[in-house]
C-alpha positions as CSV (number, residue, x, y, z in Angstrom):
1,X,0.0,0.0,0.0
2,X,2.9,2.5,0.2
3,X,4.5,2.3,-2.9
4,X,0.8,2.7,-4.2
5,X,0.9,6.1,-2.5
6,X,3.5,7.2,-3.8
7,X,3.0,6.2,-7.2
8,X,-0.7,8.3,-7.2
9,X,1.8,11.1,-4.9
10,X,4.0,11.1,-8.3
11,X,1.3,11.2,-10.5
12,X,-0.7,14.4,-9.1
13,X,3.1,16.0,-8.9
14,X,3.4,15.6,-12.6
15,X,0.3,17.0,-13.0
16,X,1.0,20.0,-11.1
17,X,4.3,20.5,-13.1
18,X,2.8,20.5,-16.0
19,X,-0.3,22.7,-15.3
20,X,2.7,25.6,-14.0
21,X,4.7,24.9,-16.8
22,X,1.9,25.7,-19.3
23,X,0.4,28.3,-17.6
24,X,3.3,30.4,-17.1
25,X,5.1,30.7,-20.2
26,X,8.0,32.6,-20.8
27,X,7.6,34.0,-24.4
28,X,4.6,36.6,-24.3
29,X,3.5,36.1,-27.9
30,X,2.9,32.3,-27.5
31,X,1.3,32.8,-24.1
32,X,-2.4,33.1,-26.0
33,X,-1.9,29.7,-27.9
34,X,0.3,27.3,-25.0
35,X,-1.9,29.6,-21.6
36,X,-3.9,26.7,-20.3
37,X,-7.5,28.0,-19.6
38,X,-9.8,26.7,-16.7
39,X,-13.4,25.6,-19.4
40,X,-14.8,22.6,-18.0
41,X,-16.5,20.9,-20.5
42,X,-17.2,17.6,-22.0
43,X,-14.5,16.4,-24.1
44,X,-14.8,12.7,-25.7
45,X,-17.0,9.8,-25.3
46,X,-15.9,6.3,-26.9
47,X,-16.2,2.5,-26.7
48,X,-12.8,0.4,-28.3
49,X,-11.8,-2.9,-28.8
50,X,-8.3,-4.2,-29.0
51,X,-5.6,-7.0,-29.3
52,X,-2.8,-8.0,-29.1
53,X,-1.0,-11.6,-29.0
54,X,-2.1,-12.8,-25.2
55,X,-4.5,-9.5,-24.3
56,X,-8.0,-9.2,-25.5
57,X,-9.7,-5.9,-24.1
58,X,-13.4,-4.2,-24.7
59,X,-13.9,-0.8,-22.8
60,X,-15.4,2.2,-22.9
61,X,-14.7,5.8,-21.2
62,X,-15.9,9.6,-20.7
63,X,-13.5,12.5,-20.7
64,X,-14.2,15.9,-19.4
65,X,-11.8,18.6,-19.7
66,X,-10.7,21.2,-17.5
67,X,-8.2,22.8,-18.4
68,X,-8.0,23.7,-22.3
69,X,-5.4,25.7,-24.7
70,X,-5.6,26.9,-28.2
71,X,-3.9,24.6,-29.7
72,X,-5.9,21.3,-28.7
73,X,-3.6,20.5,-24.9
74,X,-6.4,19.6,-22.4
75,X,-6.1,18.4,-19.0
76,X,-9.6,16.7,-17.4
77,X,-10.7,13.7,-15.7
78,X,-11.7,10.2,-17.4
79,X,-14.4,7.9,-16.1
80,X,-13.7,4.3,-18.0
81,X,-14.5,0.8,-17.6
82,X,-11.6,-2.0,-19.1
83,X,-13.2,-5.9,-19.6
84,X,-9.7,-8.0,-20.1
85,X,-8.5,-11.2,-20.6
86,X,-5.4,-12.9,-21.2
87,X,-4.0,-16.2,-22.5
88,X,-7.2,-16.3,-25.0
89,X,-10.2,-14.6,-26.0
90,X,-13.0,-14.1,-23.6
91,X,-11.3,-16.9,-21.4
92,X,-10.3,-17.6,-17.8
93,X,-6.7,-18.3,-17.9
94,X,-3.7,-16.4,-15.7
95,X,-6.7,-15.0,-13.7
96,X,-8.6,-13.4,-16.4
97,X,-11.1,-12.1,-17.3
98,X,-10.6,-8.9,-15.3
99,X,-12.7,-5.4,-15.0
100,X,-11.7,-2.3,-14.3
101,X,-13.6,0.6,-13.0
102,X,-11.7,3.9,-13.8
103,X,-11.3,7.1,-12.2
104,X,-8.3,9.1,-13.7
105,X,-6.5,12.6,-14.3
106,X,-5.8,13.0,-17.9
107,X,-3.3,15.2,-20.2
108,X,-4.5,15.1,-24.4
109,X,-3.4,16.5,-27.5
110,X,-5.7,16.5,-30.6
111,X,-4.6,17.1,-34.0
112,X,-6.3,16.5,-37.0
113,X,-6.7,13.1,-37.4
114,X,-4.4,12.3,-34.0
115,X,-4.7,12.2,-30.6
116,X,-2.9,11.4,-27.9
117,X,-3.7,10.8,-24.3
118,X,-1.9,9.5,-21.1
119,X,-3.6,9.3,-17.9
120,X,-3.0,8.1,-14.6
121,X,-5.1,7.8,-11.4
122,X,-7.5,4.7,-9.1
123,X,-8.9,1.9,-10.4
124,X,-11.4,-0.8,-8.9
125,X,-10.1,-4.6,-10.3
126,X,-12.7,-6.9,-10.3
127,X,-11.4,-10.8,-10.7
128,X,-12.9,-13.8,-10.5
129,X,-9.5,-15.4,-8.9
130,X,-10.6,-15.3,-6.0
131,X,-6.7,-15.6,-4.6
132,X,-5.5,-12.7,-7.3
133,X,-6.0,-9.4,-6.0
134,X,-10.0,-9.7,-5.8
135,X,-11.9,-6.8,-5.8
136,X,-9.3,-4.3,-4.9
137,X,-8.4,-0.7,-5.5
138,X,-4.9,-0.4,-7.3
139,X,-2.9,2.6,-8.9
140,X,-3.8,2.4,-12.5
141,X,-1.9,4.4,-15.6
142,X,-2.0,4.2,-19.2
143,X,-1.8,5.8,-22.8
144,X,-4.1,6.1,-25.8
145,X,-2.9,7.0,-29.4
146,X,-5.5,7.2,-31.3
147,X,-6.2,8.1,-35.3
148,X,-9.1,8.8,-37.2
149,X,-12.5,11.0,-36.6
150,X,-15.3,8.9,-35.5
151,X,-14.2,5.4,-36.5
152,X,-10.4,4.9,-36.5
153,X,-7.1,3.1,-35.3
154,X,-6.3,3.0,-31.4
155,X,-3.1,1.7,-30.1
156,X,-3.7,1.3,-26.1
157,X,-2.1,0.7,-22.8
158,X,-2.8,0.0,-19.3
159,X,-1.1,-1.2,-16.0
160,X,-1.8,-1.3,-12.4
161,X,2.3,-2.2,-12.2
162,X,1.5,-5.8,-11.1
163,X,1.0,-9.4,-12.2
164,X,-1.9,-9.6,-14.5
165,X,-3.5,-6.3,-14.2
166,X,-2.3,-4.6,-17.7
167,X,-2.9,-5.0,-20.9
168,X,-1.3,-3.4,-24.2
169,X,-3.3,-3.8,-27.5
170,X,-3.9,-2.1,-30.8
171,X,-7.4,-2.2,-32.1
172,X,-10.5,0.1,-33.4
173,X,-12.8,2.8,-31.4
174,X,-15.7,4.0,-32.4
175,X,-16.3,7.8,-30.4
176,X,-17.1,11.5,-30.2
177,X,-15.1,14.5,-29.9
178,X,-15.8,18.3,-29.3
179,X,-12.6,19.0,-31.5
180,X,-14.1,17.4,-34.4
C-alpha cells in the first residue's frame, strides 16, 4: 500500500508540473496559444476494442476537460471501464477475465486526425480469482494513441504495475469529440 501512495503522490506532482509549466510561459507572444484555460466541458465519449497476442480488451470511457489551450492541450478527468482477458479470447486463464472501473486525471493533445492521451489515477479490479488481488483498489496508468475521426485506429495501454493487471493492445474505437 505505500508504494501505491507514492505512485498516485507522483502522479498528481506531474500534474501540477505541467499545469505551472503551461500556464506560465515565458515568451509573451505564445502565451495566447500554449496559456492553459480553466473551461470545464465535455471532451470525448468512446467504446474500443483491441488485441494483441495474449491480451484481449473491450472498454469504454468519458472525458471531461478542465483545463483547455488553443492549440488542442487539455487536462480533465476520465471515467472508463476496461473488460480484459489474457492467455485467450473471452477466457479464464492467468486469472482473467478482469474489469476495471476507472477514475483518472488525464493530459490530451488532438490534431487532426491524431490524438494522444496518457492518464494516470485509481482503479477498482474486479477478478474472478478469488486468490488474485480480488476486488481491490490499485494505482492504475495508461496511454491512448488514437487516429481517425469517428471510427479509427487506437493503439492502447494500461497497468496497475502488477502481475496480470495490464494490458497493451492495438485495435479500433468508435467515439465522439468536441474537436471534431
Amino acid at each position: 500500500m505505500k508504494n501505491e501512495s507514492y505512485i498516485i503522490l507522483r502522479v498528481i506532482l506531474i500534474f501540477i508540473l505541467i499545469t505551472n509549466y503551461n500556464l506560465f510561459s515565458l515568451e509573451e507572444q505564445d502565451s495566447t496559444v500554449n496559456k492553459l484555460e480553466f473551461i470545464p466541458s465535455f471532451h470525448s465519449i468512446q467504446i474500443e476494442g483491441n488485441i494483441f497476442i495474449i491480451s484481449y480488451e473491450f472498454g469504454g470511457n468519458i472525458d471531461f476537460d478542465l483545463f483547455r489551450s488553443k492549440n488542442n492541450i487539455c487536462i480533465g478527468s476520465r471515467f472508463s471501464v476496461e473488460h480484459y482477458s489474457l492467455g485467450d479470447f473471452g477466457g479464464s486463464k492467468l486469472g482473467s477475465p478482469f474489469t476495471n472501473y476507472n477514475l483518472f486525471l488525464r493530459l490530451s493533445t488532438n490534431h487532426i486526425y491524431f490524438s494522444t492521451d496518457v492518464y494516470g489515477g485509481i482503479s477498482y479490479y474486479v477478478t474472478s480469482a478469488s486468490n488474485y488481488y480480488p476486488n481491490d483498489y490499485l494505482p492504475r496508468i495508461g496511454f491512448e494513441i488514437k487516429y481517425g475521426n469517428i471510427i479509427g485506429i487506437i493503439l492502447r495501454g494500461s497497468t496497475s504495475f502488477k502481475d496480470r493487471t495490464g494490458f497493451f493492445g492495438i485495435g479500433i474505437y468508435l467515439g465522439y469529440d468536441h474537436f471534431l
